[in-house]
C-alpha positions as CSV (number, residue, x, y, z in Angstrom):
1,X,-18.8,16.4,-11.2
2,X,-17.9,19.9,-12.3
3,X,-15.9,20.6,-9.4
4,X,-13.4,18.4,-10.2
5,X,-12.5,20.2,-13.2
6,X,-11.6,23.7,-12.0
7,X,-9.6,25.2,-9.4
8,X,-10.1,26.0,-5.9
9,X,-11.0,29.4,-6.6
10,X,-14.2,29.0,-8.3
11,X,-17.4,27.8,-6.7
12,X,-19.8,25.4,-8.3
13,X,-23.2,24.1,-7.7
14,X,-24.8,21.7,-9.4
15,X,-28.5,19.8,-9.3
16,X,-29.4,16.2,-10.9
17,X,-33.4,17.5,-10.3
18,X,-35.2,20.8,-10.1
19,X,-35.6,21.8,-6.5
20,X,-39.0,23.3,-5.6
21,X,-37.2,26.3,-3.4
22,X,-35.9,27.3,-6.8
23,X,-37.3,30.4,-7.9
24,X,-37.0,33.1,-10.5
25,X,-35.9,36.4,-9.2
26,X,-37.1,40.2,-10.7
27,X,-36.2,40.7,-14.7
28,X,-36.1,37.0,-15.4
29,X,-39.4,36.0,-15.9
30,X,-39.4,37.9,-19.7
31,X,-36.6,36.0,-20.6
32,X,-38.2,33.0,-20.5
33,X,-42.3,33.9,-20.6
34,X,-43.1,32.2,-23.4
35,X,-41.3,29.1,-22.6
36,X,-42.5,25.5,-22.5
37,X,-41.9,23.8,-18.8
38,X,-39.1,21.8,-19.7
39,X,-37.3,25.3,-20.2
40,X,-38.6,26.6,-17.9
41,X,-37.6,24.1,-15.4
42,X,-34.3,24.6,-16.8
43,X,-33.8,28.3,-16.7
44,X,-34.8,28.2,-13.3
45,X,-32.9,25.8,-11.7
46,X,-29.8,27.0,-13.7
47,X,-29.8,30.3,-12.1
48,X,-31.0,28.6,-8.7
49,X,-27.7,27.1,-9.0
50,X,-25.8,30.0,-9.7
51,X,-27.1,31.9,-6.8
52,X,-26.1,29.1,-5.0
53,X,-22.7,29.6,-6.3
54,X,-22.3,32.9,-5.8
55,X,-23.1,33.3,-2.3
56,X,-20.0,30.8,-1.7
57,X,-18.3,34.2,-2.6
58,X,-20.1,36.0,-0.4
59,X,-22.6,37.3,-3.0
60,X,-26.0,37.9,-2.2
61,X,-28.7,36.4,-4.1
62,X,-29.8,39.0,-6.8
63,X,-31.4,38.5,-10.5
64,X,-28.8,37.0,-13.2
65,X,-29.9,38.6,-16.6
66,X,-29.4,37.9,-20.1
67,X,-27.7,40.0,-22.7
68,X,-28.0,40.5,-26.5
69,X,-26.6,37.2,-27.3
70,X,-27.9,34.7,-24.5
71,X,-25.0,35.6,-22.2
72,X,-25.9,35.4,-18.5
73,X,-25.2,39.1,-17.2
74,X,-23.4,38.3,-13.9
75,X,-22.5,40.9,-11.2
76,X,-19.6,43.6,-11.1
77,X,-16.3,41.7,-10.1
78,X,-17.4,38.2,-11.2
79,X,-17.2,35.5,-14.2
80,X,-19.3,32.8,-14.4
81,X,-20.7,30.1,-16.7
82,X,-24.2,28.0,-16.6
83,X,-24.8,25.0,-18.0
84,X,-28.4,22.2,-18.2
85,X,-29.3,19.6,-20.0
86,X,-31.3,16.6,-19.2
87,X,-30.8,15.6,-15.7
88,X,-28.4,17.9,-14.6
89,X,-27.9,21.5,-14.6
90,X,-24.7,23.9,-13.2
91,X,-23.3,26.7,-13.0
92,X,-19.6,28.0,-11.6
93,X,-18.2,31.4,-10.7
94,X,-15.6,33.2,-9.5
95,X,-13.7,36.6,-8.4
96,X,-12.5,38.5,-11.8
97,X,-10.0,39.9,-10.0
98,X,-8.3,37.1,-8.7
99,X,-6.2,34.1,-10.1
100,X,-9.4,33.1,-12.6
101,X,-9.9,35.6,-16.0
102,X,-13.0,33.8,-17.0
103,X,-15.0,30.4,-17.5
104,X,-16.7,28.4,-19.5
105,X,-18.5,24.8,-18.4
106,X,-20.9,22.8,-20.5
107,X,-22.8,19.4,-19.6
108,X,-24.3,17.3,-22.3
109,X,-26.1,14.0,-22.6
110,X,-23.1,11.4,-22.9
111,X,-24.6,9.5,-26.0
112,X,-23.5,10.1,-29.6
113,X,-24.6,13.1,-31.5
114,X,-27.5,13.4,-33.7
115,X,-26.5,12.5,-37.3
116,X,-25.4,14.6,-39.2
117,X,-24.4,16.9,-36.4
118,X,-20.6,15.7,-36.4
119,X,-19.9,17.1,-39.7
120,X,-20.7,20.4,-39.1
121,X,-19.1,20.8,-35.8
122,X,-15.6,19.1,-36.4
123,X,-12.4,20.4,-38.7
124,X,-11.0,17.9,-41.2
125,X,-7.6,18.1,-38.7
126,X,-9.8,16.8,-35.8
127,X,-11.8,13.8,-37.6
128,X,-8.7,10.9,-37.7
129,X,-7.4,11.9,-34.1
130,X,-11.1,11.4,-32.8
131,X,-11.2,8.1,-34.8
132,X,-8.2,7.4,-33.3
133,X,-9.4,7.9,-30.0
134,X,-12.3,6.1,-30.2
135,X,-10.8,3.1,-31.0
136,X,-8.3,3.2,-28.2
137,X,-11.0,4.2,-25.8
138,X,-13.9,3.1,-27.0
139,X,-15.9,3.8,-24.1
140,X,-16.8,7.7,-24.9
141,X,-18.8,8.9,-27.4
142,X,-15.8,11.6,-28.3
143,X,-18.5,13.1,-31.0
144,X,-20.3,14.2,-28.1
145,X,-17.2,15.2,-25.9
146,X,-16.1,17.5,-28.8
147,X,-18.9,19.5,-29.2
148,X,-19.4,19.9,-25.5
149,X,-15.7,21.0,-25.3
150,X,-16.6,23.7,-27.6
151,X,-19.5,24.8,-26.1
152,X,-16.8,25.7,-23.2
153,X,-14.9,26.9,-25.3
154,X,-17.1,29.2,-26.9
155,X,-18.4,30.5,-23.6
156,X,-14.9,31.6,-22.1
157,X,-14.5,32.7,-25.2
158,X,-17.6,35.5,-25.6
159,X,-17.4,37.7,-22.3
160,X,-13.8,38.0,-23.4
161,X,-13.8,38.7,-27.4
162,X,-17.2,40.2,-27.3
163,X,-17.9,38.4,-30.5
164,X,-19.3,35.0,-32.6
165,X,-16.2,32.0,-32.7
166,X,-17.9,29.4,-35.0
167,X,-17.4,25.6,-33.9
168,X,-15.1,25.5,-37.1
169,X,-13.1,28.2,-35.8
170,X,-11.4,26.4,-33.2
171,X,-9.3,23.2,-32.9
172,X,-9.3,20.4,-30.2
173,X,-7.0,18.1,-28.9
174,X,-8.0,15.7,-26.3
175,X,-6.3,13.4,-24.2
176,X,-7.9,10.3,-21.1
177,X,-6.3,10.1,-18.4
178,X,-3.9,7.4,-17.7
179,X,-6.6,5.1,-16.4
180,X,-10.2,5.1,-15.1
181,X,-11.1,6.6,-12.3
182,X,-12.7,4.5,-9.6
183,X,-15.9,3.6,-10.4
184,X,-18.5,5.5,-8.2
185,X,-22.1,3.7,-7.0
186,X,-23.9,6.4,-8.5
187,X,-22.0,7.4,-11.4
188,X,-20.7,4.1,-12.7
189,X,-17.3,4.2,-14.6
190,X,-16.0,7.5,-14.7
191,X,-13.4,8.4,-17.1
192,X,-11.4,12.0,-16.9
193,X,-9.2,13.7,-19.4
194,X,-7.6,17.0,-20.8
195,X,-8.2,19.2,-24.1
196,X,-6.5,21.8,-25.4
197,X,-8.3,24.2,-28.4
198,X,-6.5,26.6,-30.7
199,X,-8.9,29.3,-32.1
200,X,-8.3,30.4,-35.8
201,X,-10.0,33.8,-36.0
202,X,-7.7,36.6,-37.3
203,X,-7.5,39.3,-34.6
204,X,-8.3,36.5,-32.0
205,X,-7.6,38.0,-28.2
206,X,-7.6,35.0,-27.5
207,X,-5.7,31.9,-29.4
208,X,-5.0,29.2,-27.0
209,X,-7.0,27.3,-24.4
210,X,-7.1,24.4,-22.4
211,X,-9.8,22.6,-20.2
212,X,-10.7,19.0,-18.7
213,X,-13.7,16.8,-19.0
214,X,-15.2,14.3,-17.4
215,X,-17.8,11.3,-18.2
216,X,-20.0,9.7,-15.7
217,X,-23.3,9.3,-14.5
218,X,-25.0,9.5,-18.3
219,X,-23.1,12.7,-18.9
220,X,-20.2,14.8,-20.1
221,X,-19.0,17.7,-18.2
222,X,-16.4,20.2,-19.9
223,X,-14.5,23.0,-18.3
224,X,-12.2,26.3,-18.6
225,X,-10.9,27.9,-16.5
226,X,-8.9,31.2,-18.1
């Protein structure tokens, strides 16, 4: 799924299960020793995938550690972004010094957000264009597809800014795609689209982006590519 959102130059991997050859590597384990399985089973996997990913580039497998504010700590001369939630987990990366500046993927449950949740994630601008897009295309849940989009957005936006961009701080626009794609066996309906996000945050280094998304298989995917 995340693959069809970025370019060529950035290599994804990506896991509907947690594999039993996935391991954690040296330095990870006190990220996560106190853990329950369930995050466990997702920290693990998520950086199973990442290795994955990496060695696409050529990369050797090597530990992927976490900084002051949950960022994973990738190598010299790469970006990357992770992403897990239930049934799925991901992760893409790529060569800084190439055509791709930076990333940032999310992957959430494709099912309408907690209540109460909507309110504190969206700007007044954004509530009647997602009403309005919910009753043209009724068949996302474009609550959920908001927040994932800026999760993404928050995560190319951090290795880049080196600082906090609130969910209130940034405005999205979204747009389907013409029609459906094809439905797949596996994934059912799947239906693909654009989003664009200013950022209001004086001194921003940042002010503009603009990702895609995708829905199928139970899920959400969103993606940047800087």
């Amino acid at each position: 799924m995340l693959s069809s959102l970025l370019p060529a130059e950035v290599a994804v991997a990506e896991s509907f299960d947690d594999p039993e050859d996935a391991v954690l590597f040296p330095g990870e384990e006190a990220v996560i020793a106190r853990a329950v399985d369930k995050r466990r089973r997702e920290y693990i996997t998520t950086r199973h995938c990442a290795r994955l990913a990496l060695a696409q580039l050529g990369i050797p497998p090597a530990a992927i550690g976490t900084g002051g504010n949950r960022e994973p700590l990738w190598p010299d001369g790469i970006v990357g972004s992770m992403t897990h939630c239930a049934g799925y987990r991901a992760a893409a990366v790529a060569r800084s010094g190439g055509a791709v500046a930076g990333l940032g993927v999310d992957a959430e449950p494709h099912a309408p957000l907690p209540d109460g949740v909507f309110d504190t994630i969206a700007r007044p601008d954004e509530v009647p264009a997602l009403a309005a897009l919910a009753a043209a295309r009724s068949e996302v849940q474009w609550d959920r597809l908001l927040f994932s989009a800026k999760e993404s957005v928050y995560k190319a936006w951090f290795p880049v800014a080196r600082r906090w961009l609130g969910f209130e701080e940034a405005s999205l626009d979204f747009a389907a795609d013409g029609r459906n794609a094809a439905p797949d066996a596996a994934a059912g309906e799947i239906v693909t689209g654009t989003f664009s996000a200013r950022i209001h945050q004086s001194g921003a280094p940042l002010t503009r982006m603009s990702g895609r998304w995708i829905v199928g298989s139970g899920l959400v995917v969103t993606a940047i590519a800087l």
